[in-house]
C-alpha positions as CSV (number, residue, x, y, z in Angstrom):
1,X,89.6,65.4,74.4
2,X,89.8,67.5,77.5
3,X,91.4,70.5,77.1
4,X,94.5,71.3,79.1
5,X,95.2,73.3,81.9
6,X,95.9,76.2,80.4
7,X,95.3,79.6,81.2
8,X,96.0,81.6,78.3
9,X,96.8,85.2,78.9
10,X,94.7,87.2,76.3
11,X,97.4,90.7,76.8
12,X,96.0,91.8,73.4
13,X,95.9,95.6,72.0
14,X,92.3,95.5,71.1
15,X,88.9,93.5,72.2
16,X,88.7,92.1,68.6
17,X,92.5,90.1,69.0
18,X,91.7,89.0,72.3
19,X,88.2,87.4,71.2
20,X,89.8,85.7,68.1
21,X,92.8,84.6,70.5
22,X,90.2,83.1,72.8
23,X,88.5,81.2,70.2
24,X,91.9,79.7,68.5
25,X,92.9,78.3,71.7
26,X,89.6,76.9,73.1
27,X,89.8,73.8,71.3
28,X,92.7,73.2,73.3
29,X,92.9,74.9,77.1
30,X,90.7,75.2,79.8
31,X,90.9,78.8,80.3
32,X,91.4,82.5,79.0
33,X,92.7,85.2,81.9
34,X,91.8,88.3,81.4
35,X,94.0,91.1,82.6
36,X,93.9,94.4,83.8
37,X,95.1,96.2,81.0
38,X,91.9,94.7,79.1
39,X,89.3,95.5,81.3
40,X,89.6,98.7,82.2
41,X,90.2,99.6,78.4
42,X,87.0,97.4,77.7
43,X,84.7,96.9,80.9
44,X,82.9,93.9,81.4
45,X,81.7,93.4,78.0
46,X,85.3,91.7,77.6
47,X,84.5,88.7,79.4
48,X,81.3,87.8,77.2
49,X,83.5,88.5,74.4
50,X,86.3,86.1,75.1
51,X,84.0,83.2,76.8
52,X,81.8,83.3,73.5
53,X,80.0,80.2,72.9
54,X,82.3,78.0,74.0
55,X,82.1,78.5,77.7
56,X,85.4,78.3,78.3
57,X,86.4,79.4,82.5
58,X,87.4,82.8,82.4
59,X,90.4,84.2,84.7
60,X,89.9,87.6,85.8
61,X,93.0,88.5,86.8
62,X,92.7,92.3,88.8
63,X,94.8,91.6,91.5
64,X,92.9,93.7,93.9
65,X,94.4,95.3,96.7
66,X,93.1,97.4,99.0
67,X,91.1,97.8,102.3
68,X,88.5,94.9,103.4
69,X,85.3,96.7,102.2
70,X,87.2,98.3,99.0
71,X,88.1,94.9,97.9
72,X,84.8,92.9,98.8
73,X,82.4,95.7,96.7
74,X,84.9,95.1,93.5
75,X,84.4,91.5,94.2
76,X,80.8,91.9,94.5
77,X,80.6,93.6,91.4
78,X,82.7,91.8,89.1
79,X,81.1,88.4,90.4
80,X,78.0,89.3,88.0
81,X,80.3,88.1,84.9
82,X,80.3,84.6,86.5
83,X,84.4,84.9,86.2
84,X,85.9,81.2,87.0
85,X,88.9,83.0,89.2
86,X,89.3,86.1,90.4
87,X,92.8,87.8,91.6
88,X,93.7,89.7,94.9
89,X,96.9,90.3,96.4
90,X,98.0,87.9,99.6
91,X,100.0,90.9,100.8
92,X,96.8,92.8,101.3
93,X,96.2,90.5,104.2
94,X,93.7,88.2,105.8
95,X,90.7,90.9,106.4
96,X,91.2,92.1,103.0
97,X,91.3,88.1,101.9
98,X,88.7,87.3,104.0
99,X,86.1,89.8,102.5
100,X,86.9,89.1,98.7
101,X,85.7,85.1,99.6
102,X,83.0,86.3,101.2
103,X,81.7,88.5,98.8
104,X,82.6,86.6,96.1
105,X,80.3,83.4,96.7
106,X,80.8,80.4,95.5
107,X,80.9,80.4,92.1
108,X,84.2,82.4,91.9
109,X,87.4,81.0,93.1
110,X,89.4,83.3,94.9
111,X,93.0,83.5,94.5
112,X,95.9,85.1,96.5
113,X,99.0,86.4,94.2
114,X,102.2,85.5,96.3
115,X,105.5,86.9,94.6
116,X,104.9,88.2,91.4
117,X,107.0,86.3,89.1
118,X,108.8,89.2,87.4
119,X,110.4,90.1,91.1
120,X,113.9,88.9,91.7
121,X,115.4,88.5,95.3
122,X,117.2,91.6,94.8
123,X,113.8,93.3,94.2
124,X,112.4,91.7,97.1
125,X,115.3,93.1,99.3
126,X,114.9,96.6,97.9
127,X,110.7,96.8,99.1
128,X,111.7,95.2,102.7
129,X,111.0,90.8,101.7
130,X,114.6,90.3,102.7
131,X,115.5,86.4,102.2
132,X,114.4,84.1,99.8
133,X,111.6,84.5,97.4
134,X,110.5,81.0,98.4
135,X,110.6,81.9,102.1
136,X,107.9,85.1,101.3
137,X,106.2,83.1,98.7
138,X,105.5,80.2,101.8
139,X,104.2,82.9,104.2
140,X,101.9,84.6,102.4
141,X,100.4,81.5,101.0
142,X,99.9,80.4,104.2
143,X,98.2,83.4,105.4
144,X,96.2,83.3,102.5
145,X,94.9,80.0,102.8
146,X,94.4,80.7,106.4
147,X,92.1,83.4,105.3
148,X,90.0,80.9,103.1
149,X,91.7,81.8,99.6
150,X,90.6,78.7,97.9
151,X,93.8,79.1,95.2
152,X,97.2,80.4,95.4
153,X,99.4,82.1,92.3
154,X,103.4,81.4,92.9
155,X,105.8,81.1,90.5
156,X,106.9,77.7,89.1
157,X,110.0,77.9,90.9
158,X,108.2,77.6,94.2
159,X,105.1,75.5,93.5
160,X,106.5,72.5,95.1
161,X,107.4,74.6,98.5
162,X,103.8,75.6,98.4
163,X,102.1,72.8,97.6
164,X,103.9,70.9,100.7
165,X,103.0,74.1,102.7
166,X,99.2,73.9,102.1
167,X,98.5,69.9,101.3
168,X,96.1,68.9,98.0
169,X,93.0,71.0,98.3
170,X,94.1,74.1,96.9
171,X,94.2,75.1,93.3
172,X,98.2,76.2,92.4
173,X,98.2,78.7,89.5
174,X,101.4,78.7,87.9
175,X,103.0,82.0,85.7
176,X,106.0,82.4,84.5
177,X,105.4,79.0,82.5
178,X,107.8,79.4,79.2
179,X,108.4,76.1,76.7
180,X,111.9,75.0,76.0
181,X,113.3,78.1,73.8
182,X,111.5,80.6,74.5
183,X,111.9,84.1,75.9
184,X,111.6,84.9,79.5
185,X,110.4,88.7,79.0
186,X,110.0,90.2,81.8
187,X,109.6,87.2,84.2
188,X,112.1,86.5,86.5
189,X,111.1,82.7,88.0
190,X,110.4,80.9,84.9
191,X,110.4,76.8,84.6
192,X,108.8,74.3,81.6
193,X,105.3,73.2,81.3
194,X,106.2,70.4,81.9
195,X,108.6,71.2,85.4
196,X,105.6,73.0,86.8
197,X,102.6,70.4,86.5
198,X,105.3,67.5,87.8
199,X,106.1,69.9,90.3
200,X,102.3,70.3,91.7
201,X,101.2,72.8,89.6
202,X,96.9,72.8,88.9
203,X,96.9,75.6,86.2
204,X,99.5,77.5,83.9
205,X,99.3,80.9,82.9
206,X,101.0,81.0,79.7
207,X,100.5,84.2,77.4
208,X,103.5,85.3,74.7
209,X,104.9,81.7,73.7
210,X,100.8,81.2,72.3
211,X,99.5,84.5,71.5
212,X,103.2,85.9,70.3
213,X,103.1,82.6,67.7
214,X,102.2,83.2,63.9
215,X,99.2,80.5,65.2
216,X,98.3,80.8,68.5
217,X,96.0,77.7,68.3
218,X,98.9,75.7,67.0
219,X,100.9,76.4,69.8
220,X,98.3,76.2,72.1
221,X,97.6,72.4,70.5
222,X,101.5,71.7,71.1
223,X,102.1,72.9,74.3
224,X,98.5,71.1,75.3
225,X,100.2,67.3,73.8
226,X,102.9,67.6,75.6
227,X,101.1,68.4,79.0
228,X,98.9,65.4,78.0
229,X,102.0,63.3,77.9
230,X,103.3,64.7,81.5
231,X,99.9,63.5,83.0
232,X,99.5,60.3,81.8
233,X,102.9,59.1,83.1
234,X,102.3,61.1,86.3
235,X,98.7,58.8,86.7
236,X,101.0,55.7,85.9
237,X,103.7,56.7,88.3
238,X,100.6,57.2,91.3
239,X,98.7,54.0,90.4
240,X,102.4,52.1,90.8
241,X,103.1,53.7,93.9
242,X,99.7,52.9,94.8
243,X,99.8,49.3,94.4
């Protein structure tokens, strides 16, 4: 069965929780993301520890941000772990975008993070993004793309804007993905599973509704159905409009 796309967000206190996480939901999800917290408490040895044996794509998600040559020598350095994705901020602009492609390679998607999803328009206001979130979200997705970003992260609420904005050849990584019933945390933009892939959405970053669960690969194996489900009608509804 192919696993779903899912990245699950391994925020765990300790290298041994995130590597048992990882291998509970593996069965089920394409990916694991690992996140700054994690690395810099464990280094590299993190990401062998989470991929395992299963070689599951790992998500590094640093969100760097800082000048061009900064940026492209963490690149460079973290593209020895082989890491599926990599994270860098689309407000660090198209230099700075530019040089973590680059240096990257090929092997390493890189993808621009918009809007974080825990920012509300008031917050937006109060650091200068007056408007709508969807109007900053749109720019900067743009730019990014421009600057050969081959995958954007936007919240689910404006995955649909985005996905108009910059056609079908660029990955869409989704956060702020929450089930029906479930807590929204700190995130701000929030929509279903199921809203966000029927919305355009490639990959969603879920981390608290799977690891917070008494059985992480239990909800991971839910969540992963009913995604399955959302697909096949999605390939029914094409091939109709097709005919």
């Amino acid at each position: 069965m192919t696993p779903a796309p899912i990245a699950v967000a391994l925020d765990a206190p300790d290298l041994e929780t995130a590597a048992r996480w990882a291998s509970l939901v593996t069965p089920h999800v394409s990916t694991v993301k690992v996140g700054l917290e994690l690395y810099l408490r464990y280094g590299p040895d993190v990401i062998a520890s989470v991929r395992g044996a299963s070689g599951v794509q790992v998500f590094l998600d640093l969100k760097l941000h800082d000048i061009p040559n900064t940026v492209a020598g963490a690149a460079r350095a973290v593209t020895r772990l082989k890491p599926s994705i990599l994270t860098v901020h689309a407000s660090g602009g198209s230099a700075m975008i530019r040089a973590a492609v680059d240096a990257a390679g090929p092997q390493t998607q890189i993808a621009a993070v918009t809007v974080l999803t825990s920012l509300s328009e008031a917050d937006l206001a109060a650091i200068g993004l007056e408007g709508r979130p969807d109007d900053s979200v749109r720019r900067l997705a743009a730019l990014a793309v421009g600057a050969g970003a081959q995958a954007l992260v936007c919240s689910p609420r404006e995955v649909a804007a985005v996905r108009a904005e910059v056609g079908p050849g660029i990955t869409l990584i989704t956060p702020g993905v929450r089930p029906v019933g479930a807590d929204t945390q700190d995130q701000a933009r929030v929509a279903t599973p199921e809203d966000a892939l029927l919305d355009g959405a490639d990959l969603l970053v879920i981390g608290r509704p799977i690891t917070g669960s008494p059985d992480p690969g239990a909800a991971a194996a839910t969540i992963a159905a009913a995604l399955r489900k959302v697909d096949v009608s999605r390939s029914a509804g094409d091939a109709s409009r097709a005919r």
